[in-house]
C-alpha positions as CSV (number, residue, x, y, z in Angstrom):
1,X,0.0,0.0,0.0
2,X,1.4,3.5,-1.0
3,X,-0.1,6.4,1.4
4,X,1.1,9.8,0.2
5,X,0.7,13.0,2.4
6,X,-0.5,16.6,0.9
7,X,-0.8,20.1,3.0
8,X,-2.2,23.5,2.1
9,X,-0.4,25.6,4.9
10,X,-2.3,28.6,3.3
11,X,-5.6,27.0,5.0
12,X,-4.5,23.9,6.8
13,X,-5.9,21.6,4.9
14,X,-4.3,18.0,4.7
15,X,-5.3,14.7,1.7
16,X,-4.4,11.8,0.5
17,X,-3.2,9.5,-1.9
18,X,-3.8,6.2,-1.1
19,X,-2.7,3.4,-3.9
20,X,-2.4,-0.5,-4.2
21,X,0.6,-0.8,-5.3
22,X,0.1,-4.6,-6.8
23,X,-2.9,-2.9,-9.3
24,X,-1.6,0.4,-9.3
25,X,-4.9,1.9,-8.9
26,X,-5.1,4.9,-6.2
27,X,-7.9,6.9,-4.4
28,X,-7.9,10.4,-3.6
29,X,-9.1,11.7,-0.1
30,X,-10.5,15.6,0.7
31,X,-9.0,16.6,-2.4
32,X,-7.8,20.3,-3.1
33,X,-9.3,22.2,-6.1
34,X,-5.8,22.5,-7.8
35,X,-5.4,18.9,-8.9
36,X,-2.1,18.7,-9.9
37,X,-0.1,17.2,-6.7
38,X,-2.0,14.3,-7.1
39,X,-2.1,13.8,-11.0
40,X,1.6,14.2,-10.4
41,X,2.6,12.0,-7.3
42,X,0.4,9.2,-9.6
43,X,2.4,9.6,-12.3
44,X,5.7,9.4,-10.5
45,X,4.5,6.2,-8.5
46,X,3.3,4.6,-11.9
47,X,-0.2,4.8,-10.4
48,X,-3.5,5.5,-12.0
49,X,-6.2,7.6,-10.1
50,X,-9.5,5.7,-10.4
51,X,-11.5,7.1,-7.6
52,X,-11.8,10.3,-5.5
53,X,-13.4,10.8,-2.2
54,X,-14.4,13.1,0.3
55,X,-15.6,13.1,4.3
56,X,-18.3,15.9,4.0
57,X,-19.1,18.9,1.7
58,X,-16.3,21.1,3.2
59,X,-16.7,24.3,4.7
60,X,-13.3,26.1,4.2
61,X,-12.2,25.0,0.7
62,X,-13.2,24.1,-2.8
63,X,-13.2,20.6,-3.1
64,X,-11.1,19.5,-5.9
65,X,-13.3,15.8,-6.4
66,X,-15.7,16.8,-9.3
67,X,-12.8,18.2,-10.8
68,X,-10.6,14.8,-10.7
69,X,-13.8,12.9,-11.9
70,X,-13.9,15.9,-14.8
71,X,-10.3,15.9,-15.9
72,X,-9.5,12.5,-15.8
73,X,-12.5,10.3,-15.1
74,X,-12.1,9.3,-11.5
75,X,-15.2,7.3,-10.1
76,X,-17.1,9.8,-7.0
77,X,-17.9,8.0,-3.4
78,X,-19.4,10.5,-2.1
79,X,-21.2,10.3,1.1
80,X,-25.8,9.8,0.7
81,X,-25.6,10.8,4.5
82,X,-27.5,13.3,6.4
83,X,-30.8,14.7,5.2
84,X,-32.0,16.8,2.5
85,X,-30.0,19.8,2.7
86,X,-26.5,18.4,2.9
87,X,-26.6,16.3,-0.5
88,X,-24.6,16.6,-3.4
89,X,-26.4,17.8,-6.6
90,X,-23.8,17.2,-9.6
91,X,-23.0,13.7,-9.3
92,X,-25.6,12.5,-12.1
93,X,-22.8,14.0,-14.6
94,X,-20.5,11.5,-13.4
95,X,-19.7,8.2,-12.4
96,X,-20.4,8.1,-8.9
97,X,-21.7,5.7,-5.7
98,X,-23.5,7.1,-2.8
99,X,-22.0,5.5,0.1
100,X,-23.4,5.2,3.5
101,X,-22.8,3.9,6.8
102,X,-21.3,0.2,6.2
103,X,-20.9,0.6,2.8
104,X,-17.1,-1.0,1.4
105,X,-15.3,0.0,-1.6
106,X,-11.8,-1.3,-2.9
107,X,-8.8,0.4,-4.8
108,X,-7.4,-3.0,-5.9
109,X,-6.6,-4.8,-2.5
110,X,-7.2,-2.0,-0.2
111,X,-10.5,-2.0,1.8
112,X,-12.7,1.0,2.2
113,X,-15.1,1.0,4.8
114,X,-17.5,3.8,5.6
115,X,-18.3,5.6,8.9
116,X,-21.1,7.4,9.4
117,X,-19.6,10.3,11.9
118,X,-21.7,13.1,12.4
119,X,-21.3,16.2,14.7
120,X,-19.3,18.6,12.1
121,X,-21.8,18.3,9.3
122,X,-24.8,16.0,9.3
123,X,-23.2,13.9,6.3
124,X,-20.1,13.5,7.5
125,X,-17.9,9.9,7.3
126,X,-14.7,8.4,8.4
127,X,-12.8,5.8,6.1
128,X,-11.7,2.7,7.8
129,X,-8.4,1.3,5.4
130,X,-7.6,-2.4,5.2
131,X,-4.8,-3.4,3.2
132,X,-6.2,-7.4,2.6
133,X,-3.2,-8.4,1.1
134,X,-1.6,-10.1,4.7
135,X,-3.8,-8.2,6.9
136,X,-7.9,-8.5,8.0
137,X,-7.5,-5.4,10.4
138,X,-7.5,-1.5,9.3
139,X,-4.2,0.2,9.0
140,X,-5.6,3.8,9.8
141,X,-8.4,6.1,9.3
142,X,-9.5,8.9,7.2
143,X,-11.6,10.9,9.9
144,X,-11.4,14.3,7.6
145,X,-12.8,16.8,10.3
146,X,-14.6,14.5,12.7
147,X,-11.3,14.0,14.9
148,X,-8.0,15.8,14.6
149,X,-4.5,15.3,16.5
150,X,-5.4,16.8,19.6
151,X,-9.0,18.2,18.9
152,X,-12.2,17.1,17.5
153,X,-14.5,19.4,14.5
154,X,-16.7,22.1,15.5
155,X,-20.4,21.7,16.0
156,X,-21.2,25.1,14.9
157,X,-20.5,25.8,12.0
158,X,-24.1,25.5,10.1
159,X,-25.3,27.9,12.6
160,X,-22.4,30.5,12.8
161,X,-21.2,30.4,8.8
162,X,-24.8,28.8,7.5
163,X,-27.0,30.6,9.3
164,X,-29.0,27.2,10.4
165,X,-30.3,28.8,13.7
166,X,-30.6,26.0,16.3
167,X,-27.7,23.8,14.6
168,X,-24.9,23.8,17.0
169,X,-26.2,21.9,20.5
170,X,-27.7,18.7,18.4
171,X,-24.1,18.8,16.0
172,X,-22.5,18.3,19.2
173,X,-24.6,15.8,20.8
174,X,-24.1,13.7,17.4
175,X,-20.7,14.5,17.9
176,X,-20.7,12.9,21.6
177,X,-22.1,10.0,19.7
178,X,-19.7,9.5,17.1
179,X,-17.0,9.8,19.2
180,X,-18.3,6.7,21.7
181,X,-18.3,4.8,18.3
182,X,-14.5,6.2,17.4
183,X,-13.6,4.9,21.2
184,X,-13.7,1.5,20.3
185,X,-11.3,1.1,17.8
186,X,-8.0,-0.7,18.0
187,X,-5.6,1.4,19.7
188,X,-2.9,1.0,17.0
189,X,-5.3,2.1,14.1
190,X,-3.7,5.4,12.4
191,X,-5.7,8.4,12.3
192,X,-5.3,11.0,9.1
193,X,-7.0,14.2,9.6
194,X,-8.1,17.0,7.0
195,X,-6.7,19.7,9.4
196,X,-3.7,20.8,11.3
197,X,-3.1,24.2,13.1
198,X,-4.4,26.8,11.8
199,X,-8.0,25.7,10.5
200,X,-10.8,27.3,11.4
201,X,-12.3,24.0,11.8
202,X,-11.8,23.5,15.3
203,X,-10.3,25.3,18.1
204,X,-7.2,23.3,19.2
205,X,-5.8,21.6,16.5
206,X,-2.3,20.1,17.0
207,X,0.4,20.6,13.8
208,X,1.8,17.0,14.2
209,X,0.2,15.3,10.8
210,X,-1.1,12.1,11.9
211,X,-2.0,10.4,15.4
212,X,-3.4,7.1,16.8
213,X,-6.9,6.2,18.3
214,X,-4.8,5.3,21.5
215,X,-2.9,8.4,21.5
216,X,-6.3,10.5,21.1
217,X,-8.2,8.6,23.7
218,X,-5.4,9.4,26.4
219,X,-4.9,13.2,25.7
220,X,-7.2,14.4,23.2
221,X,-9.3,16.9,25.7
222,X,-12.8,15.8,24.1
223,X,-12.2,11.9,24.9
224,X,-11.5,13.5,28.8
225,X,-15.2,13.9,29.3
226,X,-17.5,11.1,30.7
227,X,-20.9,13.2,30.8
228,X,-22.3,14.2,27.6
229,X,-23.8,17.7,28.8
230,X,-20.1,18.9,30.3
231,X,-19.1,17.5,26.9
232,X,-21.4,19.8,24.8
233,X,-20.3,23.1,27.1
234,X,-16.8,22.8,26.4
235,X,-17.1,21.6,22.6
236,X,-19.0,24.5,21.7
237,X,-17.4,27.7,23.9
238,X,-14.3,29.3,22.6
239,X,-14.6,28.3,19.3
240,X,-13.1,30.5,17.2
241,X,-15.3,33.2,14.5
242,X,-16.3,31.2,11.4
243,X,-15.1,33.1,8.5
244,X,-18.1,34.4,6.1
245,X,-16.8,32.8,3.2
246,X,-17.4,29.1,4.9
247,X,-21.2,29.5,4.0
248,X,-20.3,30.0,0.1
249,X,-17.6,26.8,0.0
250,X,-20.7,24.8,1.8
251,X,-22.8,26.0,-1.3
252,X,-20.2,25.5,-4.3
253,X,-19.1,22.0,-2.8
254,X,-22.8,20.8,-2.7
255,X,-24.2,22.3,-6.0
256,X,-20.9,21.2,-7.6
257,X,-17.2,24.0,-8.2
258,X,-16.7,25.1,-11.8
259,X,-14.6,23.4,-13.5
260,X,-11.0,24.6,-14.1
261,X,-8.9,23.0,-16.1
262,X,-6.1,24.9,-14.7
263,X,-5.0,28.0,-13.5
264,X,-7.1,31.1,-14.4
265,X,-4.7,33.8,-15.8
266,X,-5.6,37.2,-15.2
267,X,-4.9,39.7,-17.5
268,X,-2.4,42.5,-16.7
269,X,-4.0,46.0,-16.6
270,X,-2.8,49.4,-17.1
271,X,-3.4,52.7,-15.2
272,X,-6.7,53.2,-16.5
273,X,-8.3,50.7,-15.7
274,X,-7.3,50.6,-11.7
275,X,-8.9,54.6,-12.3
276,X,-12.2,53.1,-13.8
277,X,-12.3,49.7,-11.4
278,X,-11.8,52.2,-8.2
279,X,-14.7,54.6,-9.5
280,X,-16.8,51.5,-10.3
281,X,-16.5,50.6,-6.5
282,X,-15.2,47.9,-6.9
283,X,-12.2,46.2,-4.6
284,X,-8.6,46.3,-5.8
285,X,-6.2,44.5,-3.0
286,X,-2.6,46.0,-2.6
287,X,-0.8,42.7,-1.7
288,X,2.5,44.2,-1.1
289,X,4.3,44.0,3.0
290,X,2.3,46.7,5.4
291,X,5.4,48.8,6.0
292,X,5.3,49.7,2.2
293,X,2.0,50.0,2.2
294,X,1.8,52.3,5.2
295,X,4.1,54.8,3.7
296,X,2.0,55.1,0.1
297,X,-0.8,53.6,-1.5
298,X,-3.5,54.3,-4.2
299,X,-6.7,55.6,-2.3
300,X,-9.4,53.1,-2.5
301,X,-7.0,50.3,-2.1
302,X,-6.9,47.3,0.8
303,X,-4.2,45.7,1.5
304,X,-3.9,42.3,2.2
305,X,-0.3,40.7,2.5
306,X,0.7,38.0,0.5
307,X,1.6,36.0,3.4
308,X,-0.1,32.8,4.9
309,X,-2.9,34.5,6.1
310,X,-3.9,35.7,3.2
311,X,-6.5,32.9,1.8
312,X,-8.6,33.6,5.1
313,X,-8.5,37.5,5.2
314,X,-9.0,37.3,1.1
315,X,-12.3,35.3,2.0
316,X,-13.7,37.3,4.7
317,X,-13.2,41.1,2.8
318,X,-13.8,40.0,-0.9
319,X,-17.0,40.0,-3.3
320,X,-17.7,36.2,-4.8
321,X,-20.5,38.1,-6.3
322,X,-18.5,40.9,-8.2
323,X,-14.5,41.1,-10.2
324,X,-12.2,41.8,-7.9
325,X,-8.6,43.1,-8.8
326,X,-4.9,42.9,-7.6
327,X,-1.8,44.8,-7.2
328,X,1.0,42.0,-7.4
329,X,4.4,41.6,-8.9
330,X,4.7,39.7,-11.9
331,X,6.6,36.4,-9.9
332,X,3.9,36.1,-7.6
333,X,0.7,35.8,-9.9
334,X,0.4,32.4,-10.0
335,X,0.8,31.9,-6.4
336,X,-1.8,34.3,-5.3
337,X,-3.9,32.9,-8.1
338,X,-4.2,29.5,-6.5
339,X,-5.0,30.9,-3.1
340,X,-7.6,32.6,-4.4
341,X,-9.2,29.8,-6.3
342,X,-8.7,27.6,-3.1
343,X,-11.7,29.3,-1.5
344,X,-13.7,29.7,-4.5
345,X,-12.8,33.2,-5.8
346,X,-12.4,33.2,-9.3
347,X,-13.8,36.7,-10.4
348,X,-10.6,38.1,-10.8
349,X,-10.6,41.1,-13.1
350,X,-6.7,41.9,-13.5
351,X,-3.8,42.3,-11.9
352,X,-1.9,45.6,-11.6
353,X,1.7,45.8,-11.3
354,X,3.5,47.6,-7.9
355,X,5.3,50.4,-9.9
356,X,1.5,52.2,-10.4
357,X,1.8,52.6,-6.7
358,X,5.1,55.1,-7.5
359,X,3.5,57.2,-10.5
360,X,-0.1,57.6,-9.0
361,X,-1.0,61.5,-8.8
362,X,-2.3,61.3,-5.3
363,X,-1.3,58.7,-2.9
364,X,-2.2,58.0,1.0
365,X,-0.3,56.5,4.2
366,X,-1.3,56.4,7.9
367,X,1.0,56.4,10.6
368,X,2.3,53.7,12.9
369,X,3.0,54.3,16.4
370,X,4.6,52.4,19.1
371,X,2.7,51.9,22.8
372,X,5.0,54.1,24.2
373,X,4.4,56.6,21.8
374,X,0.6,57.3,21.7
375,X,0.0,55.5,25.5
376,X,-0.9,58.7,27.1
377,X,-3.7,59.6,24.1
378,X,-5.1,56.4,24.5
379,X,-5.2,56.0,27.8
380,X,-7.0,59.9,28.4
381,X,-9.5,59.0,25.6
382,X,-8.0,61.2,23.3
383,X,-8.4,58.7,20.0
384,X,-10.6,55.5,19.2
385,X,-8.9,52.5,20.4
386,X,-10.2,49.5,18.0
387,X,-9.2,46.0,18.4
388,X,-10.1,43.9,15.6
389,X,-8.9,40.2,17.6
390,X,-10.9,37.3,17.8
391,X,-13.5,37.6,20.5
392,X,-11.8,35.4,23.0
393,X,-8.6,37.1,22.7
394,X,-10.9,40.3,23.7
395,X,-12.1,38.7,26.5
396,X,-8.5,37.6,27.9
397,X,-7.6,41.4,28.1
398,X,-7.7,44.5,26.2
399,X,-6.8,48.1,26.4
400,X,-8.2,50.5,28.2
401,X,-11.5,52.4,26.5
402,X,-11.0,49.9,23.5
403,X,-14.0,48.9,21.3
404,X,-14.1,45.7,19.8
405,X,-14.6,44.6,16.1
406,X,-13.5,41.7,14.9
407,X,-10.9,42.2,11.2
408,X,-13.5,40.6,9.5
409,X,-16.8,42.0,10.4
410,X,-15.4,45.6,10.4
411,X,-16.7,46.1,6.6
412,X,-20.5,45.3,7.9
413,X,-19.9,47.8,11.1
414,X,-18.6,51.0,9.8
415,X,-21.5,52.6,11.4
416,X,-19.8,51.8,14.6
417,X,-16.5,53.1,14.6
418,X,-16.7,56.7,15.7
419,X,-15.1,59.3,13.4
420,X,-14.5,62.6,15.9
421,X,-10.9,61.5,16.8
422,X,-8.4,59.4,15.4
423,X,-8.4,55.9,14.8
424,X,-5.9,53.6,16.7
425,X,-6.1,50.0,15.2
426,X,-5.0,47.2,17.5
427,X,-4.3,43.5,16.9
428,X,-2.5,40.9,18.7
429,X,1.2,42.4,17.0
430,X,0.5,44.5,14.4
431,X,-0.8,42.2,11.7
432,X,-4.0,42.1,10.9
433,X,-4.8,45.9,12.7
434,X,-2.9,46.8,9.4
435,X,-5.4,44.7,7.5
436,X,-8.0,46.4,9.5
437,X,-6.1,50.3,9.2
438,X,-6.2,49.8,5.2
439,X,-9.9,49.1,5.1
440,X,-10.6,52.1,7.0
441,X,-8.9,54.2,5.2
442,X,-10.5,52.6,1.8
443,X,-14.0,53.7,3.3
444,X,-13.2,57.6,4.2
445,X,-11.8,56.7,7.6
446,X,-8.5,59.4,6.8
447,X,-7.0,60.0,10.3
448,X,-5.9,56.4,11.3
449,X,-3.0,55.0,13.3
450,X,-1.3,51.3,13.6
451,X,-1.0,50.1,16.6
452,X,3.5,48.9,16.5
453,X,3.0,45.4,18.5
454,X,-0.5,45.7,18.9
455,X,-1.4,43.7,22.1
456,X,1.9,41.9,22.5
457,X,4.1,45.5,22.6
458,X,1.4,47.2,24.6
459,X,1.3,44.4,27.1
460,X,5.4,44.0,27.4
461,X,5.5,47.9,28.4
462,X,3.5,47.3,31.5
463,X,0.5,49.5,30.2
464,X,-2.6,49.3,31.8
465,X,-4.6,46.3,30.6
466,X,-8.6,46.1,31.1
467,X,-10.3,42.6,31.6
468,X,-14.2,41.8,31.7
């Protein structure tokens, strides 16, 4: 058996190739859209890709199965879990097979068994692999976002990304459920998640790649519980913000991702253009560092490093509905091309090169100030103080008269930032409140100030730090 080991740092997102090497026929698990890595690890392995699942329409990326079963025929098993709302509506293009609780599958002598595991999505499954040639007991299992090294998949994510009011308790009572189920496998059996740190998905995830049932059932917090309603309280408090764009994978992944065939490329615009784009309305991202950006940039303009953040930040402040456009170097196209298509954004308009920053007539910067600096403002009320963390890192400690949006939701709450004083923006170090400082800015916020260190800094200088 040939088990081959793929990962998205960009959005934490781990698949498989798993092959019999006697056939040389090979399955792909909780594919990526970009296709590639796997046609190519195939190749080199003189292995043919004859099937392609998935453990649940995922929330956090485009799934990259109808486009295996476009491009190069691979058979769908696709889970016929769950009820009405959480089934797949383009497999009648293609070959597929529904699978369901019990059901078993084979890529030449290795056994696939479905699990029906749900608690993150209603039509969520786990893959139980045998390899029958000298063995009659599973190797390991595909348990996609159900359990992760050192955490388990979030309940909530219908109701905070979906909107599915009244979602989150029951996912996590089926998730108590599933996990009783997952406690009585062998010890030794491997587990291979879809996640590592960093995802969204869950709230605790570990960044070693793979685990054991053993290993989880000793220190895994969720297997530490023995009653089912302490269970459900801790699963579903300090979970972190879903990002907006979850509820629009959940839709492509269902109703079925355009097909690709490669990697778009986006034409390269001039001057005139970024004029008529900005007047239009719509969003042009400066990718280039902060530091540059802070100095001079194109009014109108976000920016949004090119850094590994960028797929998540990308999908909570841009339009799937509208063309988008980019100011990027030349080199780094094709990489900020495949971020973008990750998570579904396609609708890119044209790119822009750096050097229109330099020859724009009028240009803008904010300032950046150390704690020390602007301490005595903040602390006398003298400017805005806006932190744009995650609510539980708001709730650990903030500063003093700070008002709390989180980066994200900050294009929807405008209204609430008030516009008498200046604008401090505040993150953890300095990251995303210059995320945050550039959208301002973009939407006639002019007198605005980055927060050098943001949290961290403040917090090393001994300033006065307010808790509630």
């Amino acid at each position: 058996m040939l088990l081959k080991y793929f990962y998205d740092n960009n959005i934490a997102h781990a698949s498989y190739l798993v092959g019999c090497q006697a056939t040389g026929e090979a399955l792909v698990v909780d594919p990526g859209r970009d296709i590639t890595p796997y046609v190519t690890a195939a190749a080199d392995n003189d292995m043919q890709i004859i099937a392609v699942t998935e453990t649940h329409i995922h929330a956090d990326f485009v799934s990259g199965a109808r486009e295996l079963a476009e491009q190069i025929g691979a058979k769908l098993y696709l889970s016929d879990e769950g009820d009405q709302d959480w089934k797949y509506e383009y497999l009648a293009d293609y070959n597929h097979e529904r699978v369901y609780d019990g059901s078993i599958f084979k890529i030449g002598n290795i056994k696939i068994e479905v699990i029906h595991t749900p608690g993150h999505t209603p039509e969520h499954i786990a893959f139980l692999v045998t390899d029958t040639v000298g063995a009659d007991q599973p190797i390991g299992i595909f348990t996609g976002d159900f359990v992760f090294v050192g955490d388990i998949g979030r309940p909530d994510l219908l109701e905070e990304a979906a909107k599915m009011a009244g979602t989150a308790e029951p996912g996590a009572r089926r998730m108590w459920q599933s996990l009783q189920r997952f406690r009585h496998l062998p010890d030794y059996v491997q587990v291979w998640p879809a996640h590592g740190a960093g995802s969204a998905c869950g709230k605790a995830l570990g960044a070693i790649p793979s685990s054991t049932v053993g290993y989880e059932k000793l220190f895994n917090w969720a297997f530490q519980y023995e009653d089912e309603t302490a269970f459900v309280k801790a699963l579903l408090s300090g979970q972190p913000e879903a990002p907006k764009y979850f509820a629009m994978m959940k839709k492509l992944n269902k109703e079925g991702p355009a097909v690709l065939d490669g990697l778009p490329r986006p034409a390269r615009l001039d001057e005139i253009r970024l004029q008529a784009a900005l007047a239009e309305g719509l969003k042009v991202v400066d990718v280039r560092l902060p530091e540059a950006f802070a100095k001079t940039h194109i009014p109108g303009t976000i920016n949004i490093p090119l850094d590994r953040s960028f797929t998540n930040w990308a999908g909570w402040l841009l339009d799937y509905d509208q063309p988008f456009y980019l100011i990027v170097d030349q080199t780094s196209v094709n990489v900020i091309v495949q971020d973008l298509i990750s998570i579904g954004l396609d609708n890119i308009g044209g790119v822009f090169d750096p050097a229109v920053v330099d020859t724009w007539r009028e240009t803008q910067s904010y300032a950046v100030a150390r704690p020390a600096d602007i301490a005595e403002r903040i602390i006398n009320g003298e400017v805005v103080v806006l932190d744009v963390r995650g609510s539980s890192e708001w709730q650990e400690g903030h500063l003093p008269n700070a008002q709390h949006i989180m980066l994200g939701y900050l294009p929807d709450r405008f209204q609430d930032v008030p516009m008498d004083k200046p604008v401090v923006v505040q993150c953890l170090s300095g990251a995303r409140s210059a995320i945050g400082a550039s959208v301002l800015q973009a939407n006639g916020v002019t007198d605005v100030i980055n927060l050098a260190g943001g949290y961290q800094a403040w917090a090393a200088a001994n300033l006065p730090i307010e808790r509630k």
